[in-house]
Backbone as JSON, one array per atom type, in Angstrom:
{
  "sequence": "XXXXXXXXXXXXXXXXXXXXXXXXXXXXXXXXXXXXXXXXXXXXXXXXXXXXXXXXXXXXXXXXXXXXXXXXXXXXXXXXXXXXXXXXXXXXXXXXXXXXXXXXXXXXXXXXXXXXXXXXXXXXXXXXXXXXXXXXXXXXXXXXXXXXXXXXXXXXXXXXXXXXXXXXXX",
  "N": [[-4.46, 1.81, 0.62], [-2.7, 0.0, 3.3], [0.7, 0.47, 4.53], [1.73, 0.01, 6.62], [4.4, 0.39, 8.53], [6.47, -0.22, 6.71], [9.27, 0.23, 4.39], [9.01, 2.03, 1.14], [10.95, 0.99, -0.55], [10.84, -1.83, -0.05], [8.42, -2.45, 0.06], [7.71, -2.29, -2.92], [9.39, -4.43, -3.92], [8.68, -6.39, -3.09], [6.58, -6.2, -4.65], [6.95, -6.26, -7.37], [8.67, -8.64, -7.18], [6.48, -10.55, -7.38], [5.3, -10.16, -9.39], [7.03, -10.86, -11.26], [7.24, -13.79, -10.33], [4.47, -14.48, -11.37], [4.59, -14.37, -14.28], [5.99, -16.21, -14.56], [4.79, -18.52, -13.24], [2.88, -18.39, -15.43], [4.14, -18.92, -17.46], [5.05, -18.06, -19.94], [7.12, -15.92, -20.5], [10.51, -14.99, -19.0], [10.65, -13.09, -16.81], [13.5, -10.65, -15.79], [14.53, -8.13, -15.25], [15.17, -6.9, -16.74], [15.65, -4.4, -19.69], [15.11, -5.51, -22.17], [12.74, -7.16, -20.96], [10.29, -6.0, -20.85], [9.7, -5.58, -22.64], [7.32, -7.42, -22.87], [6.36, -7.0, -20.95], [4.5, -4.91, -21.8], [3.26, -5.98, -24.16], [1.85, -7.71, -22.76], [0.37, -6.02, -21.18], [-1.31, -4.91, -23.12], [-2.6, -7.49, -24.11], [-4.02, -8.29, -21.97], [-5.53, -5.96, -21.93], [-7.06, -6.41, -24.17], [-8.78, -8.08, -23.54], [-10.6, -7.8, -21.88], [-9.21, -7.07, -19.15], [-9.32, -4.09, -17.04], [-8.15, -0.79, -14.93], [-9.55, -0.14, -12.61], [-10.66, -2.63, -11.67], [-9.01, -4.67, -11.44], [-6.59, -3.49, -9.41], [-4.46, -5.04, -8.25], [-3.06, -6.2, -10.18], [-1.95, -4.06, -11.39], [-0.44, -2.81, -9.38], [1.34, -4.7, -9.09], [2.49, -4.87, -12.01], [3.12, -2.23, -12.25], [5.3, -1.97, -10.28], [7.16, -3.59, -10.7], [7.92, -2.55, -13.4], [8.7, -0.19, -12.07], [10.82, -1.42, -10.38], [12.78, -2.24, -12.5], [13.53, 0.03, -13.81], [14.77, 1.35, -11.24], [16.88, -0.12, -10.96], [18.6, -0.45, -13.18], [18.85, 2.53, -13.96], [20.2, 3.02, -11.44], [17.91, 4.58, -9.11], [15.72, 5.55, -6.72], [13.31, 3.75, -4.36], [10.93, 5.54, -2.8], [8.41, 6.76, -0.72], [5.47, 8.62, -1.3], [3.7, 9.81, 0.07], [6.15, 10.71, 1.74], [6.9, 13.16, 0.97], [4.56, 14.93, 0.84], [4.24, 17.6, -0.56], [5.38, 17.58, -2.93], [4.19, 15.77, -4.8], [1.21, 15.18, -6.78], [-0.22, 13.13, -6.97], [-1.66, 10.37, -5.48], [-0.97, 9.54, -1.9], [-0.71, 7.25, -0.82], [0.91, 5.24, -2.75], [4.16, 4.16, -3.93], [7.19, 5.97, -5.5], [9.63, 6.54, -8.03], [12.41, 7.77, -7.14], [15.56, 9.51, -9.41], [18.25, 10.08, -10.36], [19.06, 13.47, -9.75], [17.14, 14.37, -8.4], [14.83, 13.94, -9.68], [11.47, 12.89, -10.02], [9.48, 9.61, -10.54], [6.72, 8.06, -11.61], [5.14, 5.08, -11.93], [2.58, 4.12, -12.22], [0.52, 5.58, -12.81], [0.89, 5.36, -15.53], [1.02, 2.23, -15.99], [-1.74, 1.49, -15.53], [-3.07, 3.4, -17.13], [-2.25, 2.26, -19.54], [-3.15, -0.31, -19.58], [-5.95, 0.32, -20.07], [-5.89, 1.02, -21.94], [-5.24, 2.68, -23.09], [-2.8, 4.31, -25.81], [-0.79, 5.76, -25.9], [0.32, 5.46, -23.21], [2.22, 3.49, -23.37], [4.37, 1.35, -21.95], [6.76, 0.2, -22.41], [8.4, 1.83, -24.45], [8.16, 4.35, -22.46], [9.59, 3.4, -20.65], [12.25, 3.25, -22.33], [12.24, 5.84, -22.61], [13.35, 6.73, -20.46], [15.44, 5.75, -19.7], [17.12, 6.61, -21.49], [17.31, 9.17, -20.91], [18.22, 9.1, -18.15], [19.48, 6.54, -18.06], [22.59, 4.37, -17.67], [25.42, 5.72, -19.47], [23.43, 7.78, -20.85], [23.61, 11.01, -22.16], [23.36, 12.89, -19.84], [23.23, 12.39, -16.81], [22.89, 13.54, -14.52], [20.61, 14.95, -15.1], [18.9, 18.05, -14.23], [16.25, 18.6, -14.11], [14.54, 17.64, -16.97], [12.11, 18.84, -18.59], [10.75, 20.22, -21.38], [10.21, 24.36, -21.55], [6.97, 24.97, -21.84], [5.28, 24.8, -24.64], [3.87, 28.13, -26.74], [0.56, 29.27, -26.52], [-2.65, 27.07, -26.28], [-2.75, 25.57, -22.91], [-1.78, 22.4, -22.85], [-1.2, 19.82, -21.1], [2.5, 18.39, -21.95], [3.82, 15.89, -23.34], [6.83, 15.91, -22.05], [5.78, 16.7, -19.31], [3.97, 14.99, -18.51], [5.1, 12.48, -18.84], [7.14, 13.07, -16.6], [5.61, 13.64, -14.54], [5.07, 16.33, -13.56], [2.97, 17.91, -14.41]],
  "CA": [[-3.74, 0.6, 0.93], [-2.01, 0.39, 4.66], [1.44, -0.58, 4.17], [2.26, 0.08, 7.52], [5.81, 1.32, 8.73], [7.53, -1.06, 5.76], [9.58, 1.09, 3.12], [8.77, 1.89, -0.23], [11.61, -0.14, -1.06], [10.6, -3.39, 0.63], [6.58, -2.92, -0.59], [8.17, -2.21, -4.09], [10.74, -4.92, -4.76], [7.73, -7.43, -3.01], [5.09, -6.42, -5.24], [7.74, -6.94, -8.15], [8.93, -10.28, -7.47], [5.03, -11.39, -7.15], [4.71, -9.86, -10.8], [7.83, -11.81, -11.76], [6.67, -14.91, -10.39], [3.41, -14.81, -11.73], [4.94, -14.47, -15.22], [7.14, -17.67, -14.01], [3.58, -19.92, -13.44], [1.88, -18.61, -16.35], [5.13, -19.71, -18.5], [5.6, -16.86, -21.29], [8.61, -15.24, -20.55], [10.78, -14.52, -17.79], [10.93, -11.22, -15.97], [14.83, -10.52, -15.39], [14.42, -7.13, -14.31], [15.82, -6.17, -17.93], [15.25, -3.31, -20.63], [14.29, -6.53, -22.89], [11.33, -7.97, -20.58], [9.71, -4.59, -20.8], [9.11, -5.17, -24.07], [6.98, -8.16, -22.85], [5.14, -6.57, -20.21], [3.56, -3.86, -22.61], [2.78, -6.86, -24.74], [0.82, -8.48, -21.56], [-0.52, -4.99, -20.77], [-2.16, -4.66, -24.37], [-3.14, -8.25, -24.35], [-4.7, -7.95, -20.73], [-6.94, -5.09, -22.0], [-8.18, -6.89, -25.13], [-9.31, -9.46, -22.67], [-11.23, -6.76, -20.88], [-9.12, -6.56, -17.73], [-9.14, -2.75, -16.84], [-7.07, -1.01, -13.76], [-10.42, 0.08, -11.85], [-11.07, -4.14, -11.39], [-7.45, -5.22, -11.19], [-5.55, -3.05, -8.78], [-3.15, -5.45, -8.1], [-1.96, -6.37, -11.5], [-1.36, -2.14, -12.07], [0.18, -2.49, -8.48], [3.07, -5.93, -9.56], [2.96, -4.26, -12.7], [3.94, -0.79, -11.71], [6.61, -1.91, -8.89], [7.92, -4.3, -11.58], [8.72, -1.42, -14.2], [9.7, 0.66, -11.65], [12.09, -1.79, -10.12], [13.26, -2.36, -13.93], [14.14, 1.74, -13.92], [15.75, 1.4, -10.55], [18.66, -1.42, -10.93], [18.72, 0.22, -14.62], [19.52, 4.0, -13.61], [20.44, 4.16, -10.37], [17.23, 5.06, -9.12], [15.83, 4.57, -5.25], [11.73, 3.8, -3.85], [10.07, 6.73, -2.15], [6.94, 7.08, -0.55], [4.62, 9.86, -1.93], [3.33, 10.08, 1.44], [6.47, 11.36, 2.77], [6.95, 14.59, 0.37], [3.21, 15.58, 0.45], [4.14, 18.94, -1.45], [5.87, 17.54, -4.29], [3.53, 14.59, -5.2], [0.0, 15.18, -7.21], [-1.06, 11.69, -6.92], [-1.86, 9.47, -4.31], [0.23, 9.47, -1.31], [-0.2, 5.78, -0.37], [1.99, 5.04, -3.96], [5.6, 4.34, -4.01], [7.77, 6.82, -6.46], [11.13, 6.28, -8.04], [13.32, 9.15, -7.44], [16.12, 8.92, -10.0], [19.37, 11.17, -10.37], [19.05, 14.64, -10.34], [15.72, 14.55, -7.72], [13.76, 13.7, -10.61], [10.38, 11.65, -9.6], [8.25, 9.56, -11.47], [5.36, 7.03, -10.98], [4.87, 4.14, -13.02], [1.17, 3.51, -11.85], [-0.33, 6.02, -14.05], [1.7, 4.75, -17.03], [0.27, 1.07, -16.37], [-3.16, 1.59, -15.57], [-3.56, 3.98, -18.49], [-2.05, 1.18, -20.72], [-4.31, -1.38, -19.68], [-7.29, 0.48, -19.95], [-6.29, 1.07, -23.82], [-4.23, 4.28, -23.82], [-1.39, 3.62, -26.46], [0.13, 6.61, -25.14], [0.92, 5.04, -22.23], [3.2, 2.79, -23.76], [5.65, 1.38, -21.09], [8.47, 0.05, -23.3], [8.45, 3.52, -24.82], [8.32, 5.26, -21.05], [10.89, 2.87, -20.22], [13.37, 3.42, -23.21], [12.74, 7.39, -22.95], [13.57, 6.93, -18.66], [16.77, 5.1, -19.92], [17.74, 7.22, -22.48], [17.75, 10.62, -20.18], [19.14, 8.95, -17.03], [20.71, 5.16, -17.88], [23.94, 4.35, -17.89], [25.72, 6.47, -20.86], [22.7, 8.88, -21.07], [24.22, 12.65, -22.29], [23.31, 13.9, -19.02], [22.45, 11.57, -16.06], [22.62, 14.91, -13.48], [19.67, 16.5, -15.43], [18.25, 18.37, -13.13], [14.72, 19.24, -14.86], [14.29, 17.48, -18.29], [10.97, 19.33, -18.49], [11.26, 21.61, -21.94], [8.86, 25.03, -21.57], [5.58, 24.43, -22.4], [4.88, 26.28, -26.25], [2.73, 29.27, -26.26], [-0.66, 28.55, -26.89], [-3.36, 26.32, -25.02], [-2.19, 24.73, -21.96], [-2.37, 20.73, -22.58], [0.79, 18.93, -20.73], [3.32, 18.04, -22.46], [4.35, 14.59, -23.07], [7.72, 15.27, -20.67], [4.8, 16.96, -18.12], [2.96, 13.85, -18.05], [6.41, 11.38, -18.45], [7.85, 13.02, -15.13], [4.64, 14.27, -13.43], [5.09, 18.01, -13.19], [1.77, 18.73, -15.1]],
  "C": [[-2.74, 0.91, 2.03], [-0.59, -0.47, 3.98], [2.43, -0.48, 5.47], [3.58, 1.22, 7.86], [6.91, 0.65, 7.63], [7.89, 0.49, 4.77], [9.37, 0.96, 1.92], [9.6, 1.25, -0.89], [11.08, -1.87, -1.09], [8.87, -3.96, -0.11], [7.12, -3.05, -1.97], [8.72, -3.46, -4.58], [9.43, -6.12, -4.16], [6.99, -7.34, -4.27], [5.27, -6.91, -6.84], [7.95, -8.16, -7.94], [7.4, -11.19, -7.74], [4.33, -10.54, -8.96], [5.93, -10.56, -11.47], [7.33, -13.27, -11.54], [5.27, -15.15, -11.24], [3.73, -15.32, -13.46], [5.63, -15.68, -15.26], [5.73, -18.31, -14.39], [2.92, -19.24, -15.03], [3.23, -19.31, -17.66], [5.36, -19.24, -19.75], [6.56, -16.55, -21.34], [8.87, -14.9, -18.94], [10.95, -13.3, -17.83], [12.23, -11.25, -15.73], [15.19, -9.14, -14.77], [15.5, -6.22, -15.51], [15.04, -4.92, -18.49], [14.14, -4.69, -21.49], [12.88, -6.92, -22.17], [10.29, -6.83, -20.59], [8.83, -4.41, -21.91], [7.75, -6.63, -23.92], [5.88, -8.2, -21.86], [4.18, -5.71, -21.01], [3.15, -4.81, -23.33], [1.32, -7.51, -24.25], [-0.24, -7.14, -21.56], [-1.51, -4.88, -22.05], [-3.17, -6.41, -24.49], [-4.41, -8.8, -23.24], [-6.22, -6.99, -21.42], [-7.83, -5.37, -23.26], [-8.98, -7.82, -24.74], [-10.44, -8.9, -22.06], [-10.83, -6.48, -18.99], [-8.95, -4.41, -18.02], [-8.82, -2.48, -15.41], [-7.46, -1.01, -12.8], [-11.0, -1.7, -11.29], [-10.16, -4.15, -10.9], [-6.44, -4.57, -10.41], [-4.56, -3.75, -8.7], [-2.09, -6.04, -8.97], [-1.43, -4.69, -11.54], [-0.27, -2.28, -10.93], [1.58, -3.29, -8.99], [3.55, -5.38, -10.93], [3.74, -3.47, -12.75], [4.81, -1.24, -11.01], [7.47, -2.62, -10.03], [9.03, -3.83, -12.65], [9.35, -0.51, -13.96], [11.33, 0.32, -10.99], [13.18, -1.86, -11.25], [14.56, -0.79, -13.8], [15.32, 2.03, -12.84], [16.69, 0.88, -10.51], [19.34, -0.57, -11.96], [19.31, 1.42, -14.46], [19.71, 4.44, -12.63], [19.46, 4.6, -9.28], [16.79, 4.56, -7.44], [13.82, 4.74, -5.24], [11.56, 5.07, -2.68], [8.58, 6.41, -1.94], [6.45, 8.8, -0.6], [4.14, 10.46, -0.81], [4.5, 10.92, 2.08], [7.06, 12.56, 2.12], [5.53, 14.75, -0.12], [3.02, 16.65, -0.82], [4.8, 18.77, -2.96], [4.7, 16.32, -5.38], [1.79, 14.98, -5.71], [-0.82, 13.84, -7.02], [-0.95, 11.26, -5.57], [-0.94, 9.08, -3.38], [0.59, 8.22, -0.98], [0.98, 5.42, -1.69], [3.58, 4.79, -3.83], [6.1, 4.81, -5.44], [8.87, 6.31, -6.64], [11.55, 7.68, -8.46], [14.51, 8.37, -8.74], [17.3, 9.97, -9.68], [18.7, 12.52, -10.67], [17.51, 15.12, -9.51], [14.81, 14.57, -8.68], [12.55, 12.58, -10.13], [9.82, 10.88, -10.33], [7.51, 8.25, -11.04], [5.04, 6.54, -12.45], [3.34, 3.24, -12.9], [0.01, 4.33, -13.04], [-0.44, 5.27, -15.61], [0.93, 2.72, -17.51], [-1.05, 1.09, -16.28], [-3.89, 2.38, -16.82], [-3.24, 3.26, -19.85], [-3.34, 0.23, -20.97], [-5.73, -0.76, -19.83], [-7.15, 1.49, -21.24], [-5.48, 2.15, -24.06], [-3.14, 3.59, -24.34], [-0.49, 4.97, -26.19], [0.72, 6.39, -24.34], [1.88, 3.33, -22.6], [4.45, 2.18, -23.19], [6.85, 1.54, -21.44], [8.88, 1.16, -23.79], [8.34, 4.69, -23.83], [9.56, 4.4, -20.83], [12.45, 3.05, -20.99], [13.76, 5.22, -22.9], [13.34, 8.03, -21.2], [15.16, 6.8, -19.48], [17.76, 5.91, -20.53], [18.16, 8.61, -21.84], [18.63, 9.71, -18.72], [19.81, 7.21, -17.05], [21.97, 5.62, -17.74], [24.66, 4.89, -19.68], [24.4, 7.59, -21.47], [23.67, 10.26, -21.09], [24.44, 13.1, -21.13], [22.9, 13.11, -17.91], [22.19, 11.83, -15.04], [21.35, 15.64, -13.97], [19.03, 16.85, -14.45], [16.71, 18.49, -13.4], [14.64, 18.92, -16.66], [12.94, 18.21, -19.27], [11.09, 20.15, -19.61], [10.28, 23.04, -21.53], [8.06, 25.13, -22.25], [5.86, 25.59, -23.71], [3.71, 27.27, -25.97], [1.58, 28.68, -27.44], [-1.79, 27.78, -25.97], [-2.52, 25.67, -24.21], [-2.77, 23.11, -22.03], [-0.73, 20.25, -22.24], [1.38, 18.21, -21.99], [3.59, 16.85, -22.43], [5.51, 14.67, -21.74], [6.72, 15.81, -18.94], [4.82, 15.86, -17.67], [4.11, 12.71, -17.81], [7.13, 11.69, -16.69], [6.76, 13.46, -14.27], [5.23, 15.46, -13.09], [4.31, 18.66, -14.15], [0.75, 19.13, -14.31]]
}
């Protein structure tokens, strides 16, 4: 996806409002760009995939989705849009993507998190990625400098870790 010379801010906070509005015409609930509506997108996302949308059809719901939850994270903690594209060496996924850095150069990508919802993973649980974002770097989080929330992996087989897979450093 070309998104030209625009910033990951500007593609981001578009592709959000056009996942807020949409929620506007269909007439369920509003999007406010809260902790609460969060709990209303994972609702959609589960009710989406009993429908049989999945993320390999629908890119652009994963896309208003994802910018939506990530804008959520950014007003919420602080947090700014990045393109993946322009730290090649830190980024495993797809460079076209926009990232939300957060405090503490922490990254994370909220595209995995929706596309693996809608296509049935209850692991990927937003409201529950979104509460456990909040909870390490909101406002009144213990620590909102962490530098590396990451604990070390346990000895034994190598399968990522939930905070692996929550911040992408698996």
């Amino acid at each position: 996806m070309n998104h030209d010379n625009r910033s990951a801010d500007e593609v981001a906070k578009e592709r959000a409002a056009a996942a807020v509005e949409a929620a506007r015409q269909l007439g369920d609930a509003e999007l406010d760009y809260s902790l609460e509506s969060v709990r209303y997108v994972e609702q959609t996302l589960a009710e989406f995939h009993k429908e049989g949308l999945r993320s390999n059809t629908h890119p652009n719901t994963v896309w208003a989705i994802a910018c939506y939850l990530g804008e959520v994270i950014v007003r919420q903690a602080g947090g700014e849009w990045i393109w993946g594209r322009d730290f090649p060496d830190k980024f495993p996924g797809p460079p076209e993507l926009p990232y939300v850095r957060l405090p503490g150069d922490v990254t994370i990508s909220t595209f995995g998190k929706v596309a693996g919802r809608l296509d049935g993973d209850d692991g990927d649980n937003v409201e529950f990625f979104c509460k456990m974002i909040m909870k390490t770097f909101g406002p009144g989080a213990a620590n909102p400098k962490a530098q590396d929330p990451t604990p070390s992996p346990p000895p034994g087989p190598s399968k990522p870790s939930f905070w692996k897979r929550l911040f992408g450093k698996g």
